[in-house]
N, CA and C atoms of all chains as a GROMACS GRO file, in nm:
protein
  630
    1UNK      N    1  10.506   7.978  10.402
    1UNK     CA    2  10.572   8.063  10.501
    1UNK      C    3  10.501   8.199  10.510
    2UNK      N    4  10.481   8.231  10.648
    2UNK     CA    5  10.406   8.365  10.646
    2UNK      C    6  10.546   8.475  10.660
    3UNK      N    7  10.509   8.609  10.600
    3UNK     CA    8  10.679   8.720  10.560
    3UNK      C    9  10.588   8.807  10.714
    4UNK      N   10  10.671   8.774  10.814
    4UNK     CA   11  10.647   8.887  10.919
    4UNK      C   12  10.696   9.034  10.879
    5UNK      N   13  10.694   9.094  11.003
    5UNK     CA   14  10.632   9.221  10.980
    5UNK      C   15  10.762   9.288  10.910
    6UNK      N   16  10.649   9.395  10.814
    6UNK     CA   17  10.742   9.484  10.727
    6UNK      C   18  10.651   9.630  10.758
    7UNK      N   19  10.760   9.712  10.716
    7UNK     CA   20  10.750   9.863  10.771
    7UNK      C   21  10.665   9.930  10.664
    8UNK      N   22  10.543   9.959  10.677
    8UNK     CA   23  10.456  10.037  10.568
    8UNK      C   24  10.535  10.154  10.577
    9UNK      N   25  10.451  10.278  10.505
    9UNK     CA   26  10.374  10.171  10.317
    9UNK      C   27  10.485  10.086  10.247
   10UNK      N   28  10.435  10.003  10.149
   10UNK     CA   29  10.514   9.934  10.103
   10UNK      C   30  10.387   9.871  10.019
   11UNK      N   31  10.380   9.762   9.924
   11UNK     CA   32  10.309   9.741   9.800
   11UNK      C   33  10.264   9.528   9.807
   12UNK      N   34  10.140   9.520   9.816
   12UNK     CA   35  10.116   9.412   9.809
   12UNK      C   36  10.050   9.321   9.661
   13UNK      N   37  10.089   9.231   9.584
   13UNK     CA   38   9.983   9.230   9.507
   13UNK      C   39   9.946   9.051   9.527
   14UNK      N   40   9.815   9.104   9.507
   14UNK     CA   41   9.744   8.996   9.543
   14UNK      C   42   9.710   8.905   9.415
   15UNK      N   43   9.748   8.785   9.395
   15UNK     CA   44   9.735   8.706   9.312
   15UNK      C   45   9.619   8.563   9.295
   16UNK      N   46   9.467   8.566   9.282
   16UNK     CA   47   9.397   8.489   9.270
   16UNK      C   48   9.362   8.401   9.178
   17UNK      N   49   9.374   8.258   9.171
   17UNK     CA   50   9.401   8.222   9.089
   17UNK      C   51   9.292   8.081   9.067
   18UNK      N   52   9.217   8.070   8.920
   18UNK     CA   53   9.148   7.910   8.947
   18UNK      C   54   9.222   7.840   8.818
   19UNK      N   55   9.232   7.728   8.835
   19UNK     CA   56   9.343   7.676   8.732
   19UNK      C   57   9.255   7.570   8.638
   20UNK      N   58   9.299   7.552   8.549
   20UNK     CA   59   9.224   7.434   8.463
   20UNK      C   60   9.303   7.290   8.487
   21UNK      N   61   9.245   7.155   8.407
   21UNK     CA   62   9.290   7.099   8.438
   21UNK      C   63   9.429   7.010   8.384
   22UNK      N   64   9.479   7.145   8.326
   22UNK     CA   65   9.643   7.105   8.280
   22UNK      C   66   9.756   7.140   8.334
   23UNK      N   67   9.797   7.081   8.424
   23UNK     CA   68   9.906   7.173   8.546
   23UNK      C   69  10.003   7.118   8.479
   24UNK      N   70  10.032   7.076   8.376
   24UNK     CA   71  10.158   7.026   8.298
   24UNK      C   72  10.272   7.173   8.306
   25UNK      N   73  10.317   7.143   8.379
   25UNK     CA   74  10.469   7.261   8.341
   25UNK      C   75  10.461   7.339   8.476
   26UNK      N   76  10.312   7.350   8.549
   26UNK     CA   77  10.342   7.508   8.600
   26UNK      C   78  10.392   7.476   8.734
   27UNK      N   79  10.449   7.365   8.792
   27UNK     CA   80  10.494   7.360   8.949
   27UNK      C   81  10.646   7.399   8.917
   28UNK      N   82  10.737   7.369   8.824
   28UNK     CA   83  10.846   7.446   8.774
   28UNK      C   84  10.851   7.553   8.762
   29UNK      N   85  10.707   7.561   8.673
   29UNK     CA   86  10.738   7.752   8.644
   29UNK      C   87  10.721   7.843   8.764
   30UNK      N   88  10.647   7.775   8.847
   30UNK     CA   89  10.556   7.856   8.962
   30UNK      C   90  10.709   7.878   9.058
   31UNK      N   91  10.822   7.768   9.027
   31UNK     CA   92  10.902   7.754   9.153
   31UNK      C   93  11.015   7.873   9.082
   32UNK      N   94  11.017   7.868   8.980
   32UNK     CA   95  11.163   7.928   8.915
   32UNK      C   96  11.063   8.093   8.935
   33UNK      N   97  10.974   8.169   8.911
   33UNK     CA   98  10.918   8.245   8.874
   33UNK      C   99  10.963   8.303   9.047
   34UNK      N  100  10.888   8.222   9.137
   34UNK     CA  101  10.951   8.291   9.282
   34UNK      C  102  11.101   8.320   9.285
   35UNK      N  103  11.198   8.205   9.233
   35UNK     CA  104  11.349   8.226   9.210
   35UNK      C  105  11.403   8.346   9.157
   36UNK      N  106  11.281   8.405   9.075
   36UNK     CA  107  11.350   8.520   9.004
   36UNK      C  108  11.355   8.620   9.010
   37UNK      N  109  11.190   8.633   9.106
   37UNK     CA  110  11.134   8.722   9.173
   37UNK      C  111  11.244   8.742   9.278
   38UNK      N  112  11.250   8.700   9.369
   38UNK     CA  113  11.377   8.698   9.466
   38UNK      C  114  11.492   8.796   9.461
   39UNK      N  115  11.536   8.788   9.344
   39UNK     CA  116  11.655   8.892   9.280
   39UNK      C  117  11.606   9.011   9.219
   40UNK      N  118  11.449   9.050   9.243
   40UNK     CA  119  11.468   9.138   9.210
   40UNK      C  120  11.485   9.288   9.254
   41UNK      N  121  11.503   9.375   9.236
   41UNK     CA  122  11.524   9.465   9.337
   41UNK      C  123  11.353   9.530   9.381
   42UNK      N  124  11.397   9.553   9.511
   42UNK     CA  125  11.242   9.569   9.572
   42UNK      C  126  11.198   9.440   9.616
   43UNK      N  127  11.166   9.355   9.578
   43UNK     CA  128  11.135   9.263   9.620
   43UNK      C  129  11.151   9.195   9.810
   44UNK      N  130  11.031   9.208   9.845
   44UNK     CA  131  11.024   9.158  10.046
   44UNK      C  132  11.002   9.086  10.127
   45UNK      N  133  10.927   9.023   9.936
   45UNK     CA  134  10.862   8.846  10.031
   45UNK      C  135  10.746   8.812   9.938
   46UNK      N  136  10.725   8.640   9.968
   46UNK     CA  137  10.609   8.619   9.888
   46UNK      C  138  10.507   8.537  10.002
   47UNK      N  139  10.393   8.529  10.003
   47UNK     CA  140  10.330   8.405  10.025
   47UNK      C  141  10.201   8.313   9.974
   48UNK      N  142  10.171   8.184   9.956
   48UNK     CA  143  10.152   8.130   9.859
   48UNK      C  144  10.044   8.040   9.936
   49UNK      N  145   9.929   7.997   9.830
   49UNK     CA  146   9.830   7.875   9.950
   49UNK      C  147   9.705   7.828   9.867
   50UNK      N  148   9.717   7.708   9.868
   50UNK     CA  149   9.613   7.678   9.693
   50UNK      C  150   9.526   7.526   9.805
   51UNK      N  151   9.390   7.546   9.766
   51UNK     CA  152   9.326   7.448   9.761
   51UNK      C  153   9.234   7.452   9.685
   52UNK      N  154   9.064   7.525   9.662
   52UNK     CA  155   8.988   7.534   9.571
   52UNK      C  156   9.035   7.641   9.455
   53UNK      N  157   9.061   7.711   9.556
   53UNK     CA  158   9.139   7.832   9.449
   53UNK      C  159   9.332   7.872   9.471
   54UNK      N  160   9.364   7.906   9.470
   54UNK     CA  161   9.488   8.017   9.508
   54UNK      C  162   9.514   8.131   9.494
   55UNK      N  163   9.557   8.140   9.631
   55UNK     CA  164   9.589   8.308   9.680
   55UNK      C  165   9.769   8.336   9.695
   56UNK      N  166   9.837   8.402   9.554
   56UNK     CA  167   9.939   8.403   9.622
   56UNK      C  168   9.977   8.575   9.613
   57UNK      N  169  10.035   8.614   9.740
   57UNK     CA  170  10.056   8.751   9.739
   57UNK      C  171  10.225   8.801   9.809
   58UNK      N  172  10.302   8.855   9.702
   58UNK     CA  173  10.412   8.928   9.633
   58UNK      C  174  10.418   9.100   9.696
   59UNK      N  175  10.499   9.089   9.788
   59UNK     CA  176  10.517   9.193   9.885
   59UNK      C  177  10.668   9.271   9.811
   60UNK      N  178  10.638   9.410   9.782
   60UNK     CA  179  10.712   9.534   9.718
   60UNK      C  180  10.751   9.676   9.764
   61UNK      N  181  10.848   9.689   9.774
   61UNK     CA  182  10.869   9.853   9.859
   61UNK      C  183  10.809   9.908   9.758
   62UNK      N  184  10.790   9.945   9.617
   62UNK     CA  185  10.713  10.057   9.569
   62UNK      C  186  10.644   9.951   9.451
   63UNK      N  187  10.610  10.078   9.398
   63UNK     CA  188  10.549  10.044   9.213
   63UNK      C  189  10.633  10.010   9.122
   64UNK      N  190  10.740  10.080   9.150
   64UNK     CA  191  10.858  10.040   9.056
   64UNK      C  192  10.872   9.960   9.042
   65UNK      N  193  10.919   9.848   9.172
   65UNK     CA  194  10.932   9.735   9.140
   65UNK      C  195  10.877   9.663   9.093
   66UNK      N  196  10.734   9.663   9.121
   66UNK     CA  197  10.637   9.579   9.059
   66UNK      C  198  10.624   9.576   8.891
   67UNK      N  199  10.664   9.728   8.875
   67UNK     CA  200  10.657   9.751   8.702
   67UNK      C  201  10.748   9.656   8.629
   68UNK      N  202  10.870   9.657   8.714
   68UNK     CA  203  10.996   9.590   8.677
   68UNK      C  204  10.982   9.433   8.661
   69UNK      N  205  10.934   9.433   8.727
   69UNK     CA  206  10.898   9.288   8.784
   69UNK      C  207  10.853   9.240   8.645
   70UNK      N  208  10.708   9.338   8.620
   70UNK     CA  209  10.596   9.256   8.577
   70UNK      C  210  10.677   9.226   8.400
   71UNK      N  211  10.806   9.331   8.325
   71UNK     CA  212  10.829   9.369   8.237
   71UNK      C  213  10.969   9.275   8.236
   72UNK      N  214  10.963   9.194   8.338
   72UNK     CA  215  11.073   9.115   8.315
   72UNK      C  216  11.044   9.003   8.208
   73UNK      N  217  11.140   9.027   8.123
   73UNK     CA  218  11.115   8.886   7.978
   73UNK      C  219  11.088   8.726   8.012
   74UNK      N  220  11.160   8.689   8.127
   74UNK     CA  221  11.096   8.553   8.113
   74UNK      C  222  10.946   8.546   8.145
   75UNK      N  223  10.964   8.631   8.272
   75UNK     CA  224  10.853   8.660   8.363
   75UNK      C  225  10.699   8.668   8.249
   76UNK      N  226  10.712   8.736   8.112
   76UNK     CA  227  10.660   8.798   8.056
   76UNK      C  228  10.602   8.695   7.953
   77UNK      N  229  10.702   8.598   7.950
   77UNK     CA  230  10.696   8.483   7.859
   77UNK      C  231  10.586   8.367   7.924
   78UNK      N  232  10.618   8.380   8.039
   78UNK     CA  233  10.555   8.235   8.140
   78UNK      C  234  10.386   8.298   8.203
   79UNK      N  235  10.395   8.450   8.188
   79UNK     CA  236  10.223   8.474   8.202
   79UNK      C  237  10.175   8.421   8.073
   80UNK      N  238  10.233   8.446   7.955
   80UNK     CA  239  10.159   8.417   7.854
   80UNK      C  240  10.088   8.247   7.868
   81UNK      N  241  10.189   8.205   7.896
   81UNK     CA  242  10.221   8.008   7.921
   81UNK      C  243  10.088   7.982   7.993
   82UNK      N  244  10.064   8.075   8.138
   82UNK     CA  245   9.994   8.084   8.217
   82UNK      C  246   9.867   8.117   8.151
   83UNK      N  247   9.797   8.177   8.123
   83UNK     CA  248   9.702   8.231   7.978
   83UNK      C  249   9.644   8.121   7.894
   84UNK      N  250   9.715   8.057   7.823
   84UNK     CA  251   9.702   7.948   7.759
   84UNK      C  252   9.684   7.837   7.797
   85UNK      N  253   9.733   7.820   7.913
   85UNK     CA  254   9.779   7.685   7.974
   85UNK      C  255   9.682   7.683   8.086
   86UNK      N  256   9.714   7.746   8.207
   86UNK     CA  257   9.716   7.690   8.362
   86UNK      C  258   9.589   7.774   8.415
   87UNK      N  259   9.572   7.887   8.378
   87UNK     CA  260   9.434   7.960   8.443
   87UNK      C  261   9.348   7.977   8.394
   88UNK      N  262   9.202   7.914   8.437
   88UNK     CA  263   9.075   7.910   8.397
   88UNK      C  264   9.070   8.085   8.428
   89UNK      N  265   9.108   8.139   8.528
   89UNK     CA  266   9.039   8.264   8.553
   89UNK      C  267   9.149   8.283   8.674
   90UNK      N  268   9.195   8.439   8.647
   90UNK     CA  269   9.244   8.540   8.761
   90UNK      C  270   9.187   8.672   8.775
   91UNK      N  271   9.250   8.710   8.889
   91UNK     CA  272   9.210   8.839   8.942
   91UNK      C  273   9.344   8.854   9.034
   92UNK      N  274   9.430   9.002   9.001
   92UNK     CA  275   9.556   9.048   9.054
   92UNK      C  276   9.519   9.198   9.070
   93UNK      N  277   9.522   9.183   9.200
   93UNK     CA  278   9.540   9.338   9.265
   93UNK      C  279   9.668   9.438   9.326
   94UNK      N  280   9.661   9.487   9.280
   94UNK     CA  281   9.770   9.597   9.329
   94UNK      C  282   9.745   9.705   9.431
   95UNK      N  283   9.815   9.700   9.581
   95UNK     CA  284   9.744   9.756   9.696
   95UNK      C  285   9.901   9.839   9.782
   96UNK      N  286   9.845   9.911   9.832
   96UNK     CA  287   9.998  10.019   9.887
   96UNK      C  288   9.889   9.920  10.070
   97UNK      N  289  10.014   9.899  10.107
   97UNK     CA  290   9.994   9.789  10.249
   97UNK      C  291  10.029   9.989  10.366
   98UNK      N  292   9.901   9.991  10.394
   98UNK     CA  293   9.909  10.106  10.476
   98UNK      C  294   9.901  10.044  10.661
   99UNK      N  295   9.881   9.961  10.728
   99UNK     CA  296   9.898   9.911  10.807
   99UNK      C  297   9.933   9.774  10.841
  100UNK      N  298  10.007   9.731  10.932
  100UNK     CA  299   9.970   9.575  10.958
  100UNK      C  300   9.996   9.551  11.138
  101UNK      N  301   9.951   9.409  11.150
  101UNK     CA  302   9.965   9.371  11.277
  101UNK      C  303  10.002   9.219  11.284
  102UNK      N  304  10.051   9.153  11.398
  102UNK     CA  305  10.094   9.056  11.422
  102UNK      C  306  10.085   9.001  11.509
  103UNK      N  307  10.082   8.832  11.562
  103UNK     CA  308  10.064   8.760  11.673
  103UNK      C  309  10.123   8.694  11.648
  104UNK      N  310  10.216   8.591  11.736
  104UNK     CA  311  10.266   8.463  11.752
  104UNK      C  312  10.276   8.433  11.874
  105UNK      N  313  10.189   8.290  11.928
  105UNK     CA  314  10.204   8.250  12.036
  105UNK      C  315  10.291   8.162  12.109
  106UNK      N  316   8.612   8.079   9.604
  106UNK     CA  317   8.609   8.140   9.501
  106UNK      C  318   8.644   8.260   9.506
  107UNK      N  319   8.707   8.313   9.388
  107UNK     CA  320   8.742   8.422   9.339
  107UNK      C  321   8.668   8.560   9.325
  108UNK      N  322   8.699   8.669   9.353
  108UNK     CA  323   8.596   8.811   9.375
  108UNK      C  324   8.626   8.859   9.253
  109UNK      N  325   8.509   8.905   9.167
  109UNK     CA  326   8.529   8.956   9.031
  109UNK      C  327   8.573   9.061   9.064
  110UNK      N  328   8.613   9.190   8.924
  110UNK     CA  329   8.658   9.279   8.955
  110UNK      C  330   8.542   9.393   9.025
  111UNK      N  331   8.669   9.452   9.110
  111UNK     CA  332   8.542   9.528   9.221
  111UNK      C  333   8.639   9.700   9.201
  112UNK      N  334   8.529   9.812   9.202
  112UNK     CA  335   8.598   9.935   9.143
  112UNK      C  336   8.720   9.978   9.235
  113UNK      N  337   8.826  10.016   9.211
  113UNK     CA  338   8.916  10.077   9.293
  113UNK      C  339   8.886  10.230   9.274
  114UNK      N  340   8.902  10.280   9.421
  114UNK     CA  341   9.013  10.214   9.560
  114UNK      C  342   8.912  10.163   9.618
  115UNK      N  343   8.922  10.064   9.700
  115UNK     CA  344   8.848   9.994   9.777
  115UNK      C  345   8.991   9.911   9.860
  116UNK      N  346   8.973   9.868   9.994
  116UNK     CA  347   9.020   9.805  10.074
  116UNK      C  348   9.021   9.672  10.102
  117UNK      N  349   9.159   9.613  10.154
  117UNK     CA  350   9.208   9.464  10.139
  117UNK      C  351   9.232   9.418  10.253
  118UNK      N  352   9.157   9.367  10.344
  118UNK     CA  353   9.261   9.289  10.475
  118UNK      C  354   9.349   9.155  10.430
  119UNK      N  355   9.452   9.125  10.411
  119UNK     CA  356   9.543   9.021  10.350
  119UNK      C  357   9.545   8.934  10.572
  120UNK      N  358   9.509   8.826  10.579
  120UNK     CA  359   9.496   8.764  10.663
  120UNK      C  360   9.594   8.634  10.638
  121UNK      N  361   9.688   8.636  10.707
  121UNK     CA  362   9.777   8.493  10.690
  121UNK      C  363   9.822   8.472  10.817
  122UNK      N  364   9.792   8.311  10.770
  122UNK     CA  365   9.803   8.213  10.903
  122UNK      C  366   9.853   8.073  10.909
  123UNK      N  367   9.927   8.067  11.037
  123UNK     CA  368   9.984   7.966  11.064
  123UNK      C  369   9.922   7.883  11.223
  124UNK      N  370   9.872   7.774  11.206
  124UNK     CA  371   9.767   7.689  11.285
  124UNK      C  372   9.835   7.619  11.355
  125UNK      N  373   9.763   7.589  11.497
  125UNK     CA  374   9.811   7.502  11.598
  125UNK      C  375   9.776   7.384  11.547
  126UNK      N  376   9.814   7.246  11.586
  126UNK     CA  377   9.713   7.159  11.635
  126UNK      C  378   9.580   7.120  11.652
  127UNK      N  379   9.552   7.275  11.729
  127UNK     CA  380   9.402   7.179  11.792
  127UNK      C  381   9.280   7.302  11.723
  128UNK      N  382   9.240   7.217  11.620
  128UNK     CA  383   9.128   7.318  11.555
  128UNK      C  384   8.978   7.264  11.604
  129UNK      N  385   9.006   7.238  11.666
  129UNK     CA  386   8.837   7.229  11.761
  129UNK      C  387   8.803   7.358  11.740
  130UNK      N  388   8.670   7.317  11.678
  130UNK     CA  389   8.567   7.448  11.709
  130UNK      C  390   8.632   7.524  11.602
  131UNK      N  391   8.698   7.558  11.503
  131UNK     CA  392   8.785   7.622  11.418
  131UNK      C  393   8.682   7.634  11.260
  132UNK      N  394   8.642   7.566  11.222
  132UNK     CA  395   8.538   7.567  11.092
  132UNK      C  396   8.418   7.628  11.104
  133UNK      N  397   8.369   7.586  11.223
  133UNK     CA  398   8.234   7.621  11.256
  133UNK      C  399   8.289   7.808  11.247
  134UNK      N  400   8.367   7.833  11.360
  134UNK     CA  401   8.365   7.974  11.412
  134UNK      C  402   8.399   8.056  11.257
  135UNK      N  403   8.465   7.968  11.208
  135UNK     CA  404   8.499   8.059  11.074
  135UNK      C  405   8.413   8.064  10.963
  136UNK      N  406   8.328   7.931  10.923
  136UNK     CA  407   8.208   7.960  10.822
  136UNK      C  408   8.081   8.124  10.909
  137UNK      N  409   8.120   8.103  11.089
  137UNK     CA  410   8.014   8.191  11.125
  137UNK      C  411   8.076   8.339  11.078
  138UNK      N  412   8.195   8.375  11.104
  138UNK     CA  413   8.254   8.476  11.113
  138UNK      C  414   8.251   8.554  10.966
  139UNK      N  415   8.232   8.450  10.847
  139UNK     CA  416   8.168   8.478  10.722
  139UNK      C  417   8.095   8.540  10.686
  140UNK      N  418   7.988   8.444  10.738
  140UNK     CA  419   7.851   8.508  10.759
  140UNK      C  420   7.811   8.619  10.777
  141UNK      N  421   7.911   8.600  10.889
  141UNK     CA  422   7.850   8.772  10.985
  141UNK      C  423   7.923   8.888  10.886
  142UNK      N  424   8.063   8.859  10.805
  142UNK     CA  425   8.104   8.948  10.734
  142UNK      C  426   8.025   8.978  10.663
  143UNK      N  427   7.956   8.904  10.588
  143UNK     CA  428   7.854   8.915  10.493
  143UNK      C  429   7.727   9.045  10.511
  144UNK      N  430   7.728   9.065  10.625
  144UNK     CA  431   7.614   9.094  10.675
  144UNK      C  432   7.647   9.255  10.723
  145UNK      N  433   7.798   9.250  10.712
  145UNK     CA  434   7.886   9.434  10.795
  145UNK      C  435   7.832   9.538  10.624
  146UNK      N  436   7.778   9.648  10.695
  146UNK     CA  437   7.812   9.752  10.586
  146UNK      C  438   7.917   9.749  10.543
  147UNK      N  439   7.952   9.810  10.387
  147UNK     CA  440   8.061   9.800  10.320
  147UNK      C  441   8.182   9.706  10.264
  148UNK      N  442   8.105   9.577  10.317
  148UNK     CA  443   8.193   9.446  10.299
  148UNK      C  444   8.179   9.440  10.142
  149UNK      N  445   8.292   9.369  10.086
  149UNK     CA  446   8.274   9.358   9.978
  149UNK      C  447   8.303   9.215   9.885
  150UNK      N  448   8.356   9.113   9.988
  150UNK     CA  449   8.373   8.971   9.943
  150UNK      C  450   8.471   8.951  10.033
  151UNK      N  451   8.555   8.801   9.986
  151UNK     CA  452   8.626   8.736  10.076
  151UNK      C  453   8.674   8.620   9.965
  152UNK      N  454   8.770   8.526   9.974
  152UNK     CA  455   8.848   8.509   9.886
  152UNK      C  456   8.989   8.398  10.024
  153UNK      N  457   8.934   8.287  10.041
  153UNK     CA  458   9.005   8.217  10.115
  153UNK      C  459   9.085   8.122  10.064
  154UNK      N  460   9.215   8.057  10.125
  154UNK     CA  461   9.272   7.943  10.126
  154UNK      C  462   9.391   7.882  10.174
  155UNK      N  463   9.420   7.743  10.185
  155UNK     CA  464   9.465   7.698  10.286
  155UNK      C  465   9.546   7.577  10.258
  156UNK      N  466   9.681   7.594  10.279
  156UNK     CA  467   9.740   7.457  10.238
  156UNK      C  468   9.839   7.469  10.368
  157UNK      N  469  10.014   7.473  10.381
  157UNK     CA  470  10.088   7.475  10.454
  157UNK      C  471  10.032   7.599  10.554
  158UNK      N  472   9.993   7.710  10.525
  158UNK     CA  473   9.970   7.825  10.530
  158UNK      C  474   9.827   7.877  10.511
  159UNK      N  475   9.766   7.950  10.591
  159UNK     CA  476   9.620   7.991  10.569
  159UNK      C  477   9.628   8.161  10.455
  160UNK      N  478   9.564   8.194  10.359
  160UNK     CA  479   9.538   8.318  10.339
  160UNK      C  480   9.407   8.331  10.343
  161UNK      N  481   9.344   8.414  10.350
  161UNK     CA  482   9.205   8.501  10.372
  161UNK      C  483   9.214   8.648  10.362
  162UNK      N  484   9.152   8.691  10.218
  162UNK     CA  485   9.140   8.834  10.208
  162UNK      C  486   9.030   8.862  10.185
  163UNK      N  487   9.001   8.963  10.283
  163UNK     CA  488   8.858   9.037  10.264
  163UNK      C  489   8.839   9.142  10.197
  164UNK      N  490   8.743   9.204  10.130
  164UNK     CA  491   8.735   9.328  10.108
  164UNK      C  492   8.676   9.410  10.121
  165UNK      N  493   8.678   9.587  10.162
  165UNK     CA  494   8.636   9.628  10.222
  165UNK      C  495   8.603   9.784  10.160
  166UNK      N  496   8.480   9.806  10.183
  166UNK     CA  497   8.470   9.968  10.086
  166UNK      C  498   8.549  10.062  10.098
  167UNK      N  499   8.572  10.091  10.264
  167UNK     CA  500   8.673  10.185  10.305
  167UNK      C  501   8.651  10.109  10.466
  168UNK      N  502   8.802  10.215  10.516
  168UNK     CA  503   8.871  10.187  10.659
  168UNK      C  504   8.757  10.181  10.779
  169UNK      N  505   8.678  10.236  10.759
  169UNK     CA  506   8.563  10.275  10.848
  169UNK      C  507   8.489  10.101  10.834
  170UNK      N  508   8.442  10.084  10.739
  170UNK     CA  509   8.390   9.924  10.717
  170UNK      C  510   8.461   9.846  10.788
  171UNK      N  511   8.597   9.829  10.769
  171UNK     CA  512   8.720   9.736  10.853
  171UNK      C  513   8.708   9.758  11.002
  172UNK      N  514   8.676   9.894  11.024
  172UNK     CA  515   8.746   9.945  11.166
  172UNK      C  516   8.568   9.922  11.227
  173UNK      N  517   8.452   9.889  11.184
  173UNK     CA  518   8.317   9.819  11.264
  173UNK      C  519   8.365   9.701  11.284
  174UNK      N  520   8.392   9.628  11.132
  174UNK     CA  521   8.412   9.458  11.196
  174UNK      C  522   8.475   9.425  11.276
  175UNK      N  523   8.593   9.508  11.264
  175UNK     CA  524   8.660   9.460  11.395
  175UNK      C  525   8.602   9.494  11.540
  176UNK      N  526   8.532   9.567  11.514
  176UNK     CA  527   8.503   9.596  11.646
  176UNK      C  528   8.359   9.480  11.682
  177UNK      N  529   8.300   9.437  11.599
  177UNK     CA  530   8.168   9.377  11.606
  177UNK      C  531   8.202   9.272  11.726
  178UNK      N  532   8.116   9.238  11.850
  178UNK     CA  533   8.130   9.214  11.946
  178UNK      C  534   8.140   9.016  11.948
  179UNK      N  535   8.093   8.987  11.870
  179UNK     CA  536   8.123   8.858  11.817
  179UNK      C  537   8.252   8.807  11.753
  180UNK      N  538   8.297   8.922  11.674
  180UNK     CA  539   8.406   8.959  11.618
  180UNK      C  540   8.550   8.894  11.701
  181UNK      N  541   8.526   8.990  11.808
  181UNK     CA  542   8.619   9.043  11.904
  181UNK      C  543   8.613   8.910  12.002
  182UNK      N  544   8.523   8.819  12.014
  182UNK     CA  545   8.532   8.709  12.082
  182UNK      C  546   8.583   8.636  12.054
  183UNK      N  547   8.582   8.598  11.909
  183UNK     CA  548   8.604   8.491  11.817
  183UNK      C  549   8.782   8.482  11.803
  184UNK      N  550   8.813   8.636  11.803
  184UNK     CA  551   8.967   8.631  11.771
  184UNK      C  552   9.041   8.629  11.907
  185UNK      N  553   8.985   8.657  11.986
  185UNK     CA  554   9.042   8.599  12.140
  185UNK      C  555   9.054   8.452  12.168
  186UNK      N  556   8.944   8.365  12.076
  186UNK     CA  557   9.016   8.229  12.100
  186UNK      C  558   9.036   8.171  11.984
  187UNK      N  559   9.074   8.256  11.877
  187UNK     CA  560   9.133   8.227  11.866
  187UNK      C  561   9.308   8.210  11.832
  188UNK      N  562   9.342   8.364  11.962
  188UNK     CA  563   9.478   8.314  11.961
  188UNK      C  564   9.537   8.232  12.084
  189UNK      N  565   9.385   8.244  12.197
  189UNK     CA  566   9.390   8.159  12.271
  189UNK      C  567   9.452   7.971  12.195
  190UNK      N  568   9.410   7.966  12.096
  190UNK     CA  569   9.354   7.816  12.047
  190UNK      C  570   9.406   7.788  11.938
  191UNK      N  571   9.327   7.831  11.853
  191UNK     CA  572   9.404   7.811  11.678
  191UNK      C  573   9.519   7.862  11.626
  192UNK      N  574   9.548   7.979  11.675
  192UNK     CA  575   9.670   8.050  11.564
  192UNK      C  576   9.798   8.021  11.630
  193UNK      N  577   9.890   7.977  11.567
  193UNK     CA  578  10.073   8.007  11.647
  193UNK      C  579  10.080   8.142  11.580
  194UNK      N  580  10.026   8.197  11.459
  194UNK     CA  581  10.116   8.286  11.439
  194UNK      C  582  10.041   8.341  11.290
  195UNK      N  583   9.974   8.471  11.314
  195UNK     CA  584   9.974   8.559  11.182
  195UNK      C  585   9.970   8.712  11.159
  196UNK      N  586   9.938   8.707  11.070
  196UNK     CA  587  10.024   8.877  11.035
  196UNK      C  588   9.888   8.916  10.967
  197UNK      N  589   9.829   9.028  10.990
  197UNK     CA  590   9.725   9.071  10.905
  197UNK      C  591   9.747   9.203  10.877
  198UNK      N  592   9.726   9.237  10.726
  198UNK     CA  593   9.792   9.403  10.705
  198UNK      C  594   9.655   9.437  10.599
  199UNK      N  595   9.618   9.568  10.632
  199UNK     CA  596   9.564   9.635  10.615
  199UNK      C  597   9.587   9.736  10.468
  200UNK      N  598   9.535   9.736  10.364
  200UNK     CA  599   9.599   9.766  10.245
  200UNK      C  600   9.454   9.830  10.122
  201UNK      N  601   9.490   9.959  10.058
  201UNK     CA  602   9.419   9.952   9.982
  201UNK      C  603   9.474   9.983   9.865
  202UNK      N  604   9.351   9.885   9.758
  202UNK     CA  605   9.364   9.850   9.643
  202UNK      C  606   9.373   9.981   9.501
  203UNK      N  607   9.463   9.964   9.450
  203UNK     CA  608   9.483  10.109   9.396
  203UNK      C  609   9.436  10.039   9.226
  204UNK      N  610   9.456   9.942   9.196
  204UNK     CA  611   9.434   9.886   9.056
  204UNK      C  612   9.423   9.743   9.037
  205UNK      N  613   9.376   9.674   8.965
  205UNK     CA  614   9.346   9.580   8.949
  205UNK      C  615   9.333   9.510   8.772
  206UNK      N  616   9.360   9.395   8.753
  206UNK     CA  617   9.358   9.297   8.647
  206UNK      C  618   9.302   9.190   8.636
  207UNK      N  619   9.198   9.165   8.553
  207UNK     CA  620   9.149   9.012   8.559
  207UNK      C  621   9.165   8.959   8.412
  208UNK      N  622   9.164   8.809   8.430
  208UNK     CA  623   9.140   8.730   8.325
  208UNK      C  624   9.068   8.629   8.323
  209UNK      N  625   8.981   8.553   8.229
  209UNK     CA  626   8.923   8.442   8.232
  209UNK      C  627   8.949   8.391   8.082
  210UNK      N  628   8.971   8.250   8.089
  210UNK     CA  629   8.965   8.202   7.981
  210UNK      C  630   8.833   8.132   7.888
   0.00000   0.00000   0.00000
């Protein structure tokens, strides 16, 4: 699902991801982890899209949230999981979303 | 593939998309449109993918880099059909990168 338009600034982080070949556990974790994200405060939207690699990016009214986010205990438990387990290699950016635009035909 | 870490601040176009039907002509224009990114001062990688949902993020030294490509006259053709053609519907926001995290295992 693409998260139409939201009112900058506001906080994007970009989540790149190459996975190894043990996906044992993480389509649960990946689903409950959005579930939790959801409730949290700040929180505006996610969107998600995997074929050679994956790109998933976690839309935030500030930093705060994201801090909150990132310091949440399960949350905190299942990167580790992620670490060990599911990612050959990431790269997560943290970006203040200073413009956007939109089309639908 | 994945963009190693690149120094912040530096700039993010977050590109998400939702596809018609009819992708005629749709691969070609986009391996070209690559290319040609490749080729803009200040570009700094790209970082695609595509399942229910398209993402594509580029990156960009600063606003000035973003604000040529878009203007690049090939550019500007390419995205006329394709909202003529390919896209029902995306959102592209403009964002720069304030910090960043990587891992590899």
């Amino acid at each position: 699902m693409i998260i139409d338009h939201l009112q900058p600034p506001y906080y994007a982080v970009i989540f790149s991801t190459l996975m190894t070949d043990n996906l044992e556990g993480y389509q649960e974790a990946a689903e409950r982890m959005e579930a939790l994200a959801r409730l949290q405060p700040g929180y505006l939207g996610i969107e998600s899209s995997r074929n050679e690699i994956g790109i998933t990016v976690s839309y935030w009214e500030n930093l705060d949230a994201i801090s909150q986010w990132k310091n949440n205990v399960e949350h905190t438990e299942v990167r580790a999981l992620g670490k060990a387990k599911w990612y050959r290699k990431y790269q997560l950016r943290i970006c203040k979303v200073e413009r956007e635009y939109g089309f639908e035909s």
